[in-house]
C-alpha positions in Angstrom: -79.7 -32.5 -79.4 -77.2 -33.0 -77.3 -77.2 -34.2 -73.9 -75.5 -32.8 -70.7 -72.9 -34.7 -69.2 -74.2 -37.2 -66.9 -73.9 -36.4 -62.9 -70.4 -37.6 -61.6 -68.7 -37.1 -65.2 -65.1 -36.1 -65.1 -65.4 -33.1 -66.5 -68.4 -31.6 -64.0 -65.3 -31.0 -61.7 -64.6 -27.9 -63.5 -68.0 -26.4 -63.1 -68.1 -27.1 -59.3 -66.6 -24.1 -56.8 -63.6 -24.8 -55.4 -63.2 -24.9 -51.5 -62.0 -21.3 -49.6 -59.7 -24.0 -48.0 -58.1 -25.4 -50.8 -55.7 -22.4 -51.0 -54.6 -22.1 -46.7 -51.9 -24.1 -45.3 -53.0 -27.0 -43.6 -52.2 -27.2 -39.9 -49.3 -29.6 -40.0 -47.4 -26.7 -42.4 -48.7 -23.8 -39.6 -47.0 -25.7 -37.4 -43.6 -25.8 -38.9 -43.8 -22.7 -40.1 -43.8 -21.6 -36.2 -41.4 -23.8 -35.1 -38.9 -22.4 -37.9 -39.8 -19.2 -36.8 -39.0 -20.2 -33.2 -35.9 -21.9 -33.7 -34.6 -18.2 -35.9 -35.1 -16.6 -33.1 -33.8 -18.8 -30.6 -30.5 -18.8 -32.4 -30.7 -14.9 -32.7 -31.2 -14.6 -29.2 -28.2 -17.0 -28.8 -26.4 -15.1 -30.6 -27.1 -11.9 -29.2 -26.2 -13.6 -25.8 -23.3 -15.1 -27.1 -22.0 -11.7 -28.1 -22.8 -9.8 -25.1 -20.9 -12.7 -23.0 -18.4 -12.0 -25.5 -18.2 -8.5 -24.5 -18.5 -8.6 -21.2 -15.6 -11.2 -20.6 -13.3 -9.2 -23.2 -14.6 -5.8 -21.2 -13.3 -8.2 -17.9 -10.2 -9.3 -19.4 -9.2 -5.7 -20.0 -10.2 -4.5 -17.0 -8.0 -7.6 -15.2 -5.1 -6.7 -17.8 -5.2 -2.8 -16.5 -5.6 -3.8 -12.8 -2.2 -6.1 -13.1 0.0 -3.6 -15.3 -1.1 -1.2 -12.4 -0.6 -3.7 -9.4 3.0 -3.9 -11.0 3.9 -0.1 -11.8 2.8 -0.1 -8.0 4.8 -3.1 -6.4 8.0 -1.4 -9.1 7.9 2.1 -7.6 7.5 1.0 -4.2 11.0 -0.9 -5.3 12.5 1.7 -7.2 11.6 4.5 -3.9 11.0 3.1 -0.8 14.4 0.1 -1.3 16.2 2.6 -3.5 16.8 -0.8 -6.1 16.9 0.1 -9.7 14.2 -2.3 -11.6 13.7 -3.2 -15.2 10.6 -2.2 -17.1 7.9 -4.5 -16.7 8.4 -6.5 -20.1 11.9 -7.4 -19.1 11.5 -7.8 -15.5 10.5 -11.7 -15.2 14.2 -12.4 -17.0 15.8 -10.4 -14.5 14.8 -11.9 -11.6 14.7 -15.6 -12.9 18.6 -15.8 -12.0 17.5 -14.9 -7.9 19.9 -12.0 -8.2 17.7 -9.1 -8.4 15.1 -11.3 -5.9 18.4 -11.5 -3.3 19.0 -7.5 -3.5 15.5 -7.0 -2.8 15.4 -9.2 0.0 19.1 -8.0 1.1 17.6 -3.9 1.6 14.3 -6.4 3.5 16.4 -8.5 6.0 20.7 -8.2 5.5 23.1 -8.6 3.3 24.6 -11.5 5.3 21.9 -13.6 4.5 22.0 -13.3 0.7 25.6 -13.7 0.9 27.0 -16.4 -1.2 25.2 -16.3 -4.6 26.4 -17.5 -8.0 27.1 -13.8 -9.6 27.0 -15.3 -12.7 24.9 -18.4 -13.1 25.2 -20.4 -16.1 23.7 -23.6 -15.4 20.5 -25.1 -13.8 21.8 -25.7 -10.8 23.4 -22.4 -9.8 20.1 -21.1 -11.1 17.8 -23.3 -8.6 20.1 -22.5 -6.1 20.2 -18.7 -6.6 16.4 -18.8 -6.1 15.8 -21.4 -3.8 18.6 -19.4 -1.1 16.4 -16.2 -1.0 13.1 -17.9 -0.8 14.6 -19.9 2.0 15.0 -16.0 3.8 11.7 -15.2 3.2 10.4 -18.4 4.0 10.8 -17.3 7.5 8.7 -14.4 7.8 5.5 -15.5 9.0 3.9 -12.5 7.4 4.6 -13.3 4.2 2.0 -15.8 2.4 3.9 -19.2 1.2 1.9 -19.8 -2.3 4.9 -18.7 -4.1 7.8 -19.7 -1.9 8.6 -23.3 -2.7 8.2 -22.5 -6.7 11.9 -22.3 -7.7 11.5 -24.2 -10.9 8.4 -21.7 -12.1 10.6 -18.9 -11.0 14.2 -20.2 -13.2 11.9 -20.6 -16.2 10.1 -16.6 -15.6 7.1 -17.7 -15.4 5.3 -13.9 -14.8 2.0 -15.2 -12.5 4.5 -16.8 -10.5 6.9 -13.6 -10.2 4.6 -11.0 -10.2 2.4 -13.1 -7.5 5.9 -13.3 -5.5 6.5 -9.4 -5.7 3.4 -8.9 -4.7 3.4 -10.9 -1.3 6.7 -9.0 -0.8 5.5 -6.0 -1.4 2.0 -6.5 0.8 4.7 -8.5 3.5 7.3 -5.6 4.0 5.0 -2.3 2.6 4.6 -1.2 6.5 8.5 -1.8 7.7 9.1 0.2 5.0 6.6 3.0 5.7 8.0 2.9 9.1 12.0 3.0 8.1 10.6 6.0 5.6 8.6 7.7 8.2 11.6 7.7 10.5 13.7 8.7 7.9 11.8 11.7 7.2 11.1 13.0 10.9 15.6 12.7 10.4 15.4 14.5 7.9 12.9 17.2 9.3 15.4 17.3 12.6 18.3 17.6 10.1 16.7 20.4 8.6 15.6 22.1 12.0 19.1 22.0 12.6 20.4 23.6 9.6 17.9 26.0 10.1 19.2 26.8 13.6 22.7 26.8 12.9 22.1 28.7 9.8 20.3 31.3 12.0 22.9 31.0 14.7 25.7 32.1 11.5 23.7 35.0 10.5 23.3 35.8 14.2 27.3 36.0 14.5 28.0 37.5 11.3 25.8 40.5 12.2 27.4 40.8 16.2 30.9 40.5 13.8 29.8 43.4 11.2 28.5 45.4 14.8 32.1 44.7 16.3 33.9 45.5 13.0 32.0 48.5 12.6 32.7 49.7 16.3 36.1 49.0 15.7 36.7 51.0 12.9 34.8 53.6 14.5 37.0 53.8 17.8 40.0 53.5 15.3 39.1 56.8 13.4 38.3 58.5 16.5 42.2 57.6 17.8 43.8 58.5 14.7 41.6 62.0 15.0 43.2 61.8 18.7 46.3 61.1 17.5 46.7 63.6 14.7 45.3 66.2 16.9 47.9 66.0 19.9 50.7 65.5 17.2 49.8 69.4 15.9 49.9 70.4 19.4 53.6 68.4 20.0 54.7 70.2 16.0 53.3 73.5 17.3 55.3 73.2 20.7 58.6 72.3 18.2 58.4 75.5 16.2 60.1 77.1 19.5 63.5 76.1 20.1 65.3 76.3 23.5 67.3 79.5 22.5 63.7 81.1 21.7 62.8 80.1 25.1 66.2 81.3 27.5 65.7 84.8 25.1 61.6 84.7 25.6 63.0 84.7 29.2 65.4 86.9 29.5 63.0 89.5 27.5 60.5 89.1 30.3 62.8 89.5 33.2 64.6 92.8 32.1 61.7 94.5 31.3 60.6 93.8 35.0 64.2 95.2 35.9 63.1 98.0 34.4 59.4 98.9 35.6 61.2 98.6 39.2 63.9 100.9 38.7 61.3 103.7 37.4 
């Protein structure tokens, strides 16, 4: 007969129940598990935030981008209307104004022609540049209401550098926007007086050409009624002509024998 194996045999493993915990995690594997967990979502979150901050300075770079193009269609048509200067778009406006040339008519319609007097016309070298430049800045160098970030940067302004030339337009225009308004304001009340006074000398001309019509009118009027004079006493002279002088003396001599004869009866 056979016996069962002894207690403790290898093979009474298999018979015995296996632990409920054998199978769970143990707590060093929970705990890496979480922190994995933890870190996913840390970088999603990062992430996330990265991409809103992302946004939101893309959303402010735009909205900074639009604010200058307007700031400069702005500082442009005040140019263009208020000076009466002629500008170049906005792309091509930083080389146009690098040679001082454009800056010196600008400032000329500002202060006076005689003190942008002397400019190289046609700069070619670094020196007539600089100079170009630095002689208008020197001008508005002495307008205290003007702010001097941008007034002492020659070389920034030869090379077109746009912050720098935009910035300087911009002082100009914030410098010079109400003796402007003023020079238009003025020139509009001219205009207005100008206009009262076409107005009046227009109604003055009508006033004269009617009292000239009335005159005309009269006079013609006064004319026909002389020429129906005239032609009326000339029938009377051409009826008075029909009898001749012979007619008369025998008219005459008719009428005095026949009163002969009613006294001899």
């Amino acid at each position: 007969m056979q016996q069962p194996p002894p207690y403790g045999d290898s093979n009474s493993s298999e018979m015995e129940p296996k632990s409920s915990t054998s199978s769970l995690p143990d707590s060093s594997n929970i705990h890496q598990i979480k922190s994995s967990k933890r870190m996913e979502e840390e970088k999603l979150g990062a992430r996330q935030n990265s991409d809103a901050a992302n946004s939101t300075t893309s959303n402010s770079l735009t909205i900074l981008s639009q604010e200058n193009i307007s700031n400069h269609i702005h500082v442009m048509r005040w140019i263009e209307r208020d000076l009466g200067i002629s500008m170049p778009s906005t792309v091509q406006c930083e080389s146009e104004l690098k040679n001082g040339l454009k800056l010196a008519e600008i400032v000329a319609r500002l202060e006076s022609e005689e003190r942008t007097k002397g400019l190289n016309k046609q700069p070619q070298t670094k020196a007539a540049l600089y100079n170009n430049v630095e002689r208008v800045l020197s001008v508005l160098r002495e307008n205290k209401a003007i702010e001097l970030r941008y007034l002492w940067s020659v070389k920034e302004i030869n090379s077109g550098n746009p912050d720098v030339i935009w910035g300087l337009l911009t002082d100009i225009f914030e410098a010079y926007k109400r003796r402007t308004s003023k020079v238009k304001t003025r020139s509009r009340k001219k205009k207005y007086n100008d206009g009262s006074k076409e107005e009046e000398m227009v109604e003055k001309i009508e006033e004269i050409s009617k009292n000239v019509h009335t005159n005309q009118a009269s006079k013609e009027m006064n004319e026909e009624r002389q020429r129906e004079r005239n032609s009326s006493m000339a029938d009377d002279v051409t009826e008075a002509e029909e009898f001749s002088i012979e007619d008369i003396n025998r008219l005459k001599q008719e009428l005095l024998n026949s009163v002969l004869s009613d006294e001899q009866e």
